[in-house]
C-alpha positions as CSV (number, residue, x, y, z in Angstrom):
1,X,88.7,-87.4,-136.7
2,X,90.1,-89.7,-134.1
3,X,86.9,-92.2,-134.2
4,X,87.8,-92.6,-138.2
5,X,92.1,-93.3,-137.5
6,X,90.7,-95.9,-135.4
7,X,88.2,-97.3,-137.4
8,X,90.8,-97.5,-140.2
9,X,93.0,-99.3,-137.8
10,X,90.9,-101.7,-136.7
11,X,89.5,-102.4,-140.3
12,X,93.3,-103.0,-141.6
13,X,94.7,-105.0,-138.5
14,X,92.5,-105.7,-136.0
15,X,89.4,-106.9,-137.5
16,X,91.0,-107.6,-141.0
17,X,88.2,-108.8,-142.9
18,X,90.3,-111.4,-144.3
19,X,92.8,-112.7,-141.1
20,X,90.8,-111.8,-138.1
21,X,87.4,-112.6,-139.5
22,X,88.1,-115.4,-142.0
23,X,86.1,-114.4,-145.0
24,X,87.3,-113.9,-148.3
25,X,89.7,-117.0,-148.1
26,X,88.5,-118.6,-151.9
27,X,90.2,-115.7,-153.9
28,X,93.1,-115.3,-150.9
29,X,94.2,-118.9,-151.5
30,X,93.4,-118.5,-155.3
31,X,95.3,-115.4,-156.5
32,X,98.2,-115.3,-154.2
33,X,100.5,-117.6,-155.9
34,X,101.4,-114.5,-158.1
35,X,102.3,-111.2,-156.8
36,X,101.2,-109.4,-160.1
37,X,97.9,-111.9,-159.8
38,X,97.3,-110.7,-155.9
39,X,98.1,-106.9,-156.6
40,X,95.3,-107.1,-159.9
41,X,92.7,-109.0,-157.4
42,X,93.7,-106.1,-154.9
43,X,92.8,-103.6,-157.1
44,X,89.3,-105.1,-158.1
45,X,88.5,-106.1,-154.2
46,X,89.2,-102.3,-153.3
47,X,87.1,-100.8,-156.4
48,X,84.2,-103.2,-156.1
49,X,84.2,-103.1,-152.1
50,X,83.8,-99.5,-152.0
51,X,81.4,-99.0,-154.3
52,X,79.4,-101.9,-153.1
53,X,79.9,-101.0,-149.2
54,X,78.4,-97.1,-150.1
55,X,75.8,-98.3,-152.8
56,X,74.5,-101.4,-150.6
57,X,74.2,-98.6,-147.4
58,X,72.0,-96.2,-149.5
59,X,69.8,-98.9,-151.1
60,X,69.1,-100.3,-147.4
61,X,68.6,-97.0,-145.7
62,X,67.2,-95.0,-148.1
63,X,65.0,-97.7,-149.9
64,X,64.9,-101.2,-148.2
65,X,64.0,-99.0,-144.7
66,X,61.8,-96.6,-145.5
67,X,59.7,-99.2,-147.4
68,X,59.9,-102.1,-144.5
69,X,61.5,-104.4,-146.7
70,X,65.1,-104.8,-144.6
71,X,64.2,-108.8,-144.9
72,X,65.5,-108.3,-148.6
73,X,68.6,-106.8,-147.5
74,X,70.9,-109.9,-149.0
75,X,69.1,-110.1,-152.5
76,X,69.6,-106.6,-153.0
77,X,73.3,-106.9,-151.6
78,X,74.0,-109.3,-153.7
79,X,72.6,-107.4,-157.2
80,X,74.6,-104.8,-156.2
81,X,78.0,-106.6,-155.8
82,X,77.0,-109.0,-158.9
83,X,76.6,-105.4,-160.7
84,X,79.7,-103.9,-159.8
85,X,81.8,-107.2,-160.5
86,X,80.2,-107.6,-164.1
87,X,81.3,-103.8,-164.7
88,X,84.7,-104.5,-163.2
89,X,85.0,-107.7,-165.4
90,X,84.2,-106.2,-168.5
91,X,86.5,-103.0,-168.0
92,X,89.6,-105.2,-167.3
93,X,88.9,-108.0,-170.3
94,X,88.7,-104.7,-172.7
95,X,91.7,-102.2,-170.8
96,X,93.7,-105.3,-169.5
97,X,93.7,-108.3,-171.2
98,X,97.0,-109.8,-169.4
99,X,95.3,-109.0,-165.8
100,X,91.9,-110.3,-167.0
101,X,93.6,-113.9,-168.0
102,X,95.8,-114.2,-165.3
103,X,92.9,-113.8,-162.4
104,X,90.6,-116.6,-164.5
105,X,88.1,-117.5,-162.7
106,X,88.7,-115.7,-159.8
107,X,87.5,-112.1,-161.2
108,X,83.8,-113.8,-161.1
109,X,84.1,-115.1,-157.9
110,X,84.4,-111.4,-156.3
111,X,80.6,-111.6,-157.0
112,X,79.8,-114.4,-154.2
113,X,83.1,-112.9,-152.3
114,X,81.4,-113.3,-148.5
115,X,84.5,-110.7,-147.8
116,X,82.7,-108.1,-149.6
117,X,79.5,-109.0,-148.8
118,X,80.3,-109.5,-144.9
119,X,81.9,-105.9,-145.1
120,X,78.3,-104.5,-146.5
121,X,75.9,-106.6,-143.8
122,X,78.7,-104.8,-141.0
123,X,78.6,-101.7,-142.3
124,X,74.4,-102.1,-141.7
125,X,74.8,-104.1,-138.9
126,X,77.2,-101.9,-136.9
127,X,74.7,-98.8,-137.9
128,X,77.4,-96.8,-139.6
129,X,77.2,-93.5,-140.9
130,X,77.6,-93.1,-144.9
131,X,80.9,-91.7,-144.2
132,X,82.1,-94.3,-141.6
133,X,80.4,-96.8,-144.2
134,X,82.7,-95.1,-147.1
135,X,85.8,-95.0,-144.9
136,X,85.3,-98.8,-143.0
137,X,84.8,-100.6,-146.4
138,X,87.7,-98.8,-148.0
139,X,89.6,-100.0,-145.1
140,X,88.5,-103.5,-145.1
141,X,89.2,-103.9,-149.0
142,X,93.0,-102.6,-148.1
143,X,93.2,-104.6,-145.5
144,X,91.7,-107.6,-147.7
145,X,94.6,-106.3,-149.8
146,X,97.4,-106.1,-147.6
147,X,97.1,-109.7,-146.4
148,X,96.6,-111.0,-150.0
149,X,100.3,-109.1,-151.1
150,X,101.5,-110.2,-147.9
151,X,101.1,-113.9,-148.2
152,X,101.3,-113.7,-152.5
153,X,105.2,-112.2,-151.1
154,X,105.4,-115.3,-148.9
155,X,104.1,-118.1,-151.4
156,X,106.8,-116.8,-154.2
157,X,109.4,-117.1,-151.3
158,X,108.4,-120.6,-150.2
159,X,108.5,-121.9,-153.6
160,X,112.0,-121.3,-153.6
161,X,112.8,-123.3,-150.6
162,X,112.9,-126.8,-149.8
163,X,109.5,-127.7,-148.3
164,X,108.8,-131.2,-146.6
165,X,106.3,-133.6,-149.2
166,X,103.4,-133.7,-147.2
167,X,103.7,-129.7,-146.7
168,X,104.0,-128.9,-150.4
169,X,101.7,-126.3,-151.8
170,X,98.3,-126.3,-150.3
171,X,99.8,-127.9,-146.8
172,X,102.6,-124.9,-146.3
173,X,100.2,-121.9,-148.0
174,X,97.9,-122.9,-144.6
175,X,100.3,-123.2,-142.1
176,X,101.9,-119.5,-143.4
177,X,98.6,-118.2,-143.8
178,X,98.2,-119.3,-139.9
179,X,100.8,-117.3,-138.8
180,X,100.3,-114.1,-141.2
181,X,96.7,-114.6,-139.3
182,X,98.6,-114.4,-135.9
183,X,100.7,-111.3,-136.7
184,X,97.7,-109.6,-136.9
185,X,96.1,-110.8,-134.3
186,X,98.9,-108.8,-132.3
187,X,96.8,-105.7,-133.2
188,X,94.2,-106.8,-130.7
189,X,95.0,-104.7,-127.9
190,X,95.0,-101.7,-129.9
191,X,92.2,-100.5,-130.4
């Protein structure tokens, strides 16, 4: 039980998929200008990375393995998470339109998302079990999640202040994205 608290620890903080290992950053500097945007890309990250982390873990061990064909291991990843994103896509445009507009052209982009493909090659790479698979890519998508709410909080904020010209918009959403990326490096020690 202890080995999974700290593997959900160091998925959130330490090793966020998103601050600590700089993947994912497309959507992240994309959807955060809205909370209600970052909190609907949330959602999807954490549905489609889930599914995708446990379904990409079975195909390789229990088909690409047995058959010696682990070289296709980032064609099959990728069907899988283009797959999942298409089902996610058309649920939302028919359950919730608003959600649907407001991510755009972001909602697609989950399929070529290296944060939920980097999740799926660690969760191989690392030799997980399915449950530590299940429970580290659920813990990388809330993490993904947590820092996306975090900074969409922080961009709302800094729109309301008076920002320098040259730091205006995409200059000042770095520079705060910096330091989000240092408070979690605090988490280092940790674990």
């Amino acid at each position: 039980m202890d080995e999974y608290i700290v593997l959900i620890v160091s998925c959130i903080f330490v090793n966020n998929i998103l601050l600590a290992q700089f993947l994912g950053n497309c959507p992240f500097f994309g959807t955060s200008k809205k909370m209600e945007t970052a909190v609907g890309m949330s959602m999807a990250v954490i549905f489609v990375l889930v599914l995708a982390g446990v379904i990409t873990w079975v195909v390789y061990n229990f088909m690409l393995v047995p058959l010696n064909l682990t070289y296709l291991r980032t064609i099959a990843f990728i069907l899988v998470i283009a797959s999942l994103v298409q089902f996610v896509e058309m649920f939302l445009k028919k359950s919730i339109p608003a959600l649907y507009a407001g991510l755009g052209i972001f909602l697609p982009l989950i399929t070529t998302n290296c944060a939920v493909f980097g999740a799926c090659v660690i969760n191989i790479d690392k030799e997980y079990s399915f449950m530590k698979a299940l429970v580290a890519s659920f813990s990388f998508a809330v993490g993904f999640g947590l820092a996306l709410i975090l900074f969409a909080g922080l961009r709302e904020r800094i729109l309301l202040a008076r920002v320098p010209g040259p730091l205006q918009d995409t200059s000042i959403a770095l520079v705060a994205a910096g330091i989000i990326s240092l408070t979690f490096f605090a988490f280092r020690g940790m674990v």
